[in-house]
C-alpha positions in Angstrom: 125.2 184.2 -58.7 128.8 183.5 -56.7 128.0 183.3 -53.0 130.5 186.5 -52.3 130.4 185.6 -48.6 131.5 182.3 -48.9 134.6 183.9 -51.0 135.2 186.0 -48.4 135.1 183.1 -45.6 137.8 181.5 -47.3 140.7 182.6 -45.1 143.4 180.8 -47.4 144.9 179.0 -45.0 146.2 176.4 -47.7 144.4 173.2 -46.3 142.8 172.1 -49.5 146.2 172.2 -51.3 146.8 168.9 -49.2 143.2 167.0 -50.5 142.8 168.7 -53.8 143.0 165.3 -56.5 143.8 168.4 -59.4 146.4 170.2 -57.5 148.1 166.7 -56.9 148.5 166.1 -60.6 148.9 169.3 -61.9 151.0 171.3 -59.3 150.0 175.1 -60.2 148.4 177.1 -57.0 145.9 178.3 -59.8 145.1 174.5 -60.1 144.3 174.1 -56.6 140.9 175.2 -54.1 142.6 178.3 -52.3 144.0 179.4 -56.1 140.3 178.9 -57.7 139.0 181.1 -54.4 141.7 184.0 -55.1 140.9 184.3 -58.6 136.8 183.5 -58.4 137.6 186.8 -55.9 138.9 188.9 -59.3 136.0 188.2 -61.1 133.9 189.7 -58.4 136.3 192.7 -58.5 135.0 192.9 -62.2 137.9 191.1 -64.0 136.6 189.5 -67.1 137.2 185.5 -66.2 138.3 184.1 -69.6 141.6 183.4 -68.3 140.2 181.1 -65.3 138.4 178.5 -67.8 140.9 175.5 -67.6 141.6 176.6 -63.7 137.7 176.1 -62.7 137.3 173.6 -65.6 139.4 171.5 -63.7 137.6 171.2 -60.4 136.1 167.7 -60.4 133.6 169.0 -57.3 134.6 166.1 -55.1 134.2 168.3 -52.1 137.2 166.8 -50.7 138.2 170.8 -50.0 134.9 171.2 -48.0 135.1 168.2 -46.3 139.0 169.6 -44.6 138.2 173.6 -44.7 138.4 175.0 -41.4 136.3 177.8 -42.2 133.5 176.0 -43.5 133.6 177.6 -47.1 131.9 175.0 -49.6 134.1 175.5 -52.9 132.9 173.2 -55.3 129.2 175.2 -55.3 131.3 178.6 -55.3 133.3 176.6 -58.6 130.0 175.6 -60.3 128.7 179.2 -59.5 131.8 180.6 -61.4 131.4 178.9 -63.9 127.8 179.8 -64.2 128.7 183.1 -63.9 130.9 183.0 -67.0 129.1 181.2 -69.3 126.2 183.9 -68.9 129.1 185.8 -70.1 129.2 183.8 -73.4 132.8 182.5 -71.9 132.8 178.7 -72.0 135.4 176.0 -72.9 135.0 174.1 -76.5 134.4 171.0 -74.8 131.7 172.7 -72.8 129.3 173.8 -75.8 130.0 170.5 -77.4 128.9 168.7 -74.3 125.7 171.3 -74.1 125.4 170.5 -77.9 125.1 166.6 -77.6 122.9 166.9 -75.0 120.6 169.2 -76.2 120.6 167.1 -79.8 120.2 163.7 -77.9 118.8 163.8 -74.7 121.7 161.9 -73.3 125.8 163.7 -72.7 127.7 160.4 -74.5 125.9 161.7 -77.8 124.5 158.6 -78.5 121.3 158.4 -81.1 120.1 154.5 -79.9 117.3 153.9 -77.6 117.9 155.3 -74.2 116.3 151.9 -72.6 117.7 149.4 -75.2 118.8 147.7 -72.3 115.4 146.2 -71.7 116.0 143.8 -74.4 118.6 142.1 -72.3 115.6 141.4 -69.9 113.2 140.4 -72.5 111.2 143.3 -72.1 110.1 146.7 -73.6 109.3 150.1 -72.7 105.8 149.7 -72.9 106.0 146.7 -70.2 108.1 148.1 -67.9 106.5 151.9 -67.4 102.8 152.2 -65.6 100.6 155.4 -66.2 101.0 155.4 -62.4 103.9 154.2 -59.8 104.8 155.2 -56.5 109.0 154.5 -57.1 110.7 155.1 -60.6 114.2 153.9 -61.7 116.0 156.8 -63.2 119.1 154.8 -65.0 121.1 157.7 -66.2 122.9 157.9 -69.4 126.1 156.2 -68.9 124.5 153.1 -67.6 122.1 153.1 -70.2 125.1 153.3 -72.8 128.3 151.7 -71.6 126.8 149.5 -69.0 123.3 148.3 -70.4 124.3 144.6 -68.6 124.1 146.9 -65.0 120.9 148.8 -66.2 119.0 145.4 -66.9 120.2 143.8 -63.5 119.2 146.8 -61.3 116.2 146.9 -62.9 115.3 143.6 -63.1 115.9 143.3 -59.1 113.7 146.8 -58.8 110.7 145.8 -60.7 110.3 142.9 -58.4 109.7 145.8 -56.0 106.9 147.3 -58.6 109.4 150.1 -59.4 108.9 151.4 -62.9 110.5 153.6 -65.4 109.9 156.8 -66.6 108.4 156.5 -70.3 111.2 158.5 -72.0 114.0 159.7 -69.5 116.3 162.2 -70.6 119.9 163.0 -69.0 119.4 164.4 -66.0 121.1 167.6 -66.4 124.2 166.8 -64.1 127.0 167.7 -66.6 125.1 170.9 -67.6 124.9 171.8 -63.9 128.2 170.7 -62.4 129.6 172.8 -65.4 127.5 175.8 -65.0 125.3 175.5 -68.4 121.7 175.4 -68.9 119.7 172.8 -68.1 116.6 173.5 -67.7 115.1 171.7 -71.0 116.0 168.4 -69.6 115.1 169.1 -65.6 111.6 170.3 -67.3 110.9 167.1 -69.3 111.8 164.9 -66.4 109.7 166.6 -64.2 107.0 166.8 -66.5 107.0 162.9 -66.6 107.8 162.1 -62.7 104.6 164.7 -62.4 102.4 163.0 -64.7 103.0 159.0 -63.1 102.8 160.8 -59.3 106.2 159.6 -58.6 107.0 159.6 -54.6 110.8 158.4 -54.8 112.9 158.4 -57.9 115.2 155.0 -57.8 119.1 155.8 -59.5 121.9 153.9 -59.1 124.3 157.0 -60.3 126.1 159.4 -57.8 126.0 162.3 -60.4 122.3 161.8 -60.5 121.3 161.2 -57.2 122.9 164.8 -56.3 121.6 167.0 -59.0 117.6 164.7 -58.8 117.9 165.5 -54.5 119.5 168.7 -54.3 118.8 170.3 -57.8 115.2 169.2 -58.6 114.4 169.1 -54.9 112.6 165.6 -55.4 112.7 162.5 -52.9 115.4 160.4 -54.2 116.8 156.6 -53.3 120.0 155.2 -53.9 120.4 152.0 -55.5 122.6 151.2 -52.8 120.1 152.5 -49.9 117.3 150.6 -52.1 119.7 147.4 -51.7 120.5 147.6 -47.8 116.7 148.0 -47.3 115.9 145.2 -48.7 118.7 142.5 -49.2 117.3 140.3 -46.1 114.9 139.8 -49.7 117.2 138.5 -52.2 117.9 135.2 -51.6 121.9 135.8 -51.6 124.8 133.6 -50.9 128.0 134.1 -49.3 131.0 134.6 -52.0 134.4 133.3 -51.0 136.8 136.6 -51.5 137.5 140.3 -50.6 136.2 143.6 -52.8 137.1 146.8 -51.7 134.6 149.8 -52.0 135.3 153.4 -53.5 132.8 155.7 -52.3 131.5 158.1 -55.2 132.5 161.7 -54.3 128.6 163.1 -55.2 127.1 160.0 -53.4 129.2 159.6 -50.1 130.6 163.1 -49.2 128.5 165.2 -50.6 124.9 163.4 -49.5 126.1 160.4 -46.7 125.4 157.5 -48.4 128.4 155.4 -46.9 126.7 152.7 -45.0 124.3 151.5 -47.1 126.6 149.5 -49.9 129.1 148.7 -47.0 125.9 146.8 -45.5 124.9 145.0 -48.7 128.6 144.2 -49.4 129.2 142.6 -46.1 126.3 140.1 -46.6 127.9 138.7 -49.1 131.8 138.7 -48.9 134.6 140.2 -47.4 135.1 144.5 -47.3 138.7 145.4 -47.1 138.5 149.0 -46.7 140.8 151.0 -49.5 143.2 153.2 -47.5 141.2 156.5 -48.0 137.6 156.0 -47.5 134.1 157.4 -46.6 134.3 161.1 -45.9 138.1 161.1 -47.0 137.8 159.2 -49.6 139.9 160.1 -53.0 138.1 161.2 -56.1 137.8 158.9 -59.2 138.6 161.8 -61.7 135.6 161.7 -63.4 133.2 164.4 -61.9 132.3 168.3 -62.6 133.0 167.7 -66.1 136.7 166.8 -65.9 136.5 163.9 -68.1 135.1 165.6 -70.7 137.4 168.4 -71.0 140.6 167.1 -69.4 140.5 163.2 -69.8 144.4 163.1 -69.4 144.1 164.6 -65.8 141.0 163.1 -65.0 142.9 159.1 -66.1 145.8 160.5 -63.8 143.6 161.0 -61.0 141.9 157.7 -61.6 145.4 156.0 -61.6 146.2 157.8 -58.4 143.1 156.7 -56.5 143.9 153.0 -57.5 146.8 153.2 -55.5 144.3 153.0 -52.5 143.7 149.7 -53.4 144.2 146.9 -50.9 145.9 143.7 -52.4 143.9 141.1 -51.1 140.5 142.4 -52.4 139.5 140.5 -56.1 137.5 143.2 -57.0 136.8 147.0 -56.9 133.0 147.6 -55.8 131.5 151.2 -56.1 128.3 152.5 -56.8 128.6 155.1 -59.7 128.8 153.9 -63.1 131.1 157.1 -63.9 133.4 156.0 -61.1 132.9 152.3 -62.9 134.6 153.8 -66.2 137.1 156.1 -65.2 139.0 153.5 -62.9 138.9 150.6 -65.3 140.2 152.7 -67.9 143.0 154.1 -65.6 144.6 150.6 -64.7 141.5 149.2 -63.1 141.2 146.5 -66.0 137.8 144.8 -65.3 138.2 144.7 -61.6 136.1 147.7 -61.0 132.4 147.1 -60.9 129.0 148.4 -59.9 127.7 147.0 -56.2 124.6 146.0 -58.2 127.4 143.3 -60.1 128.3 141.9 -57.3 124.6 140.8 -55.9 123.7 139.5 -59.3 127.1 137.3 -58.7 125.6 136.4 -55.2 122.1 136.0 -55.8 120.4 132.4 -56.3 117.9 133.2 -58.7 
């Protein structure tokens, strides 16, 4: 259901046409908050939608708009509602029922058909050593760590467990793509649950930004960054001081939209230099890769990647963020290696 009021708050005054990481690449009012607003407005009037697919398809729902709107309109939920609203209409982008498609066929939105915790092997471990009937903290890895950065999965991990955080038996993707697009996903929030339910989870552990949103503010559970887990805790971890700068990129779903800005500043700073990047916590520029963008517009969501590097102070040796999303999107935009999970960098600094 689109939030009608919050439409109607929107008094188009044009300030998210200065923030908007679409608008910036693309150029077109249509491609910009205050355009997605006017037209979300016609398909309240009754207007049948099909035309606004690749305007709302290419909101990454960085919340940049909400952060700068005087009015205090929050467009990014009235986007996801749109789109929602149209695909109960049966009117949804290809890439949007392939991306449903993968996900319902294997639990995870890369499409992949290997084990979702493979990565325990790096460890020397298995599934069955690493879950407990019963545990007060789960680690919820997500799927692209589990996937494309299997190395990151096994460290975070391996620093959790010494914390007795398990795993969940069999996770599934966590329904953030089906969400942030306005699909279905209630067959992967349900089996999730069902498992957190059955170990009597308290806090679930994740070191993704898309899944740290949609497991808080979507499954209503009590959630922990990796990065707040860190801070908490890295008095623990027996680290020593590195000899260079990082800069940190705060992930759109983890800093802006839920406040998590201190936390991997604090863990960063006990071990090297932070050179802040020239637009950073609340303001900070998106990475491209949110609200579905990268699966349905990878040229525009690379773009906007390419354009957030430019934020980028010199002196700093490496890019540190805490998203593995934001990991891939910037190293394939120019970022070349540099660009790594804060998780990286402690295994770098810790002594054992």
């Amino acid at each position: 259901m689109i939030d009608i009021d919050q439409v109607r708050r929107c008094v188009r005054c044009g300030a998210c046409r200065a923030v908007c990481p679409s608008f910036e690449v693309l150029g077109w009012e249509s491609f910009n908050t205050r355009g997605r607003m006017l037209l979300i407005g016609k398909i309240l009037d009754g207007a049948d939608g099909s035309w606004a697919l690749d305007s709302l398809g290419t909101c990454t729902t960085c919340s940049l708009c909400s952060q700068m709107c005087p009015a205090g309109v929050a467009p990014s939920r009235v986007v996801e509602d749109a789109r929602r609203a149209l695909a109960s209409r049966k009117i949804a982008g290809a890439w949007q029922i392939e991306l449903r498609d993968r996900i319902s066929s294997t639990g995870n939105s890369l499409g992949e058909v290997g084990r979702r915790q493979g990565w325990l092997s790096i460890l020397g471990a298995d599934a069955s050593s690493a879950t407990k009937e019963r545990a007060d903290q789960v680690y919820f890895a997500g799927c692209m760590a589990s996937y494309r950065y299997p190395e990151t999965a096994a460290r975070t991990f391996g620093i959790l467990r010494r914390f007795g955080v398990s795993l969940l038996p069999s996770e599934r993707c966590c329904g953030s793509p089906l969400l942030r697009t306005g699909l279905d996903a209630s067959e992967c929030m349900e089996e999730n649950l069902r498992q957190i339910n059955e170990m009597d989870v308290d806090v679930v552990v994740t070191g993704c930004a898309g899944c740290y949103t949609t497991l808080k503010n979507d499954y209503g559970l009590k959630v922990m960054s990796v990065a707040d887990f860190l801070a908490s805790r890295v008095s623990e971890l027996e680290i020593r001081p590195l000899d260079f700068a990082v800069t940190y990129h705060d992930p759109c779903h983890l800093g802006r939209v839920n406040g998590i800005f201190d936390q991997p500043r604090k863990v960063i700073k006990e071990i090297c230099e932070l050179e802040e990047m020239r637009n950073s916590r609340e303001l900070a520029r998106c990475c491209g890769g949110g609200g579905g963008v990268r699966a349905g517009y990878k040229d525009l969501s690379r773009e906007i990647a390419r354009r957030r590097l430019d934020d980028v102070p010199p002196e700093a040796k490496y890019i540190v963020t805490a998203c593995p999303m934001c990991v891939r999107n910037l190293n394939e935009a120019g970022g070349h290696g540099r660009v790594i999970d804060l998780v990286d960098l402690v295994a770098m600094a810790c002594r054992r």
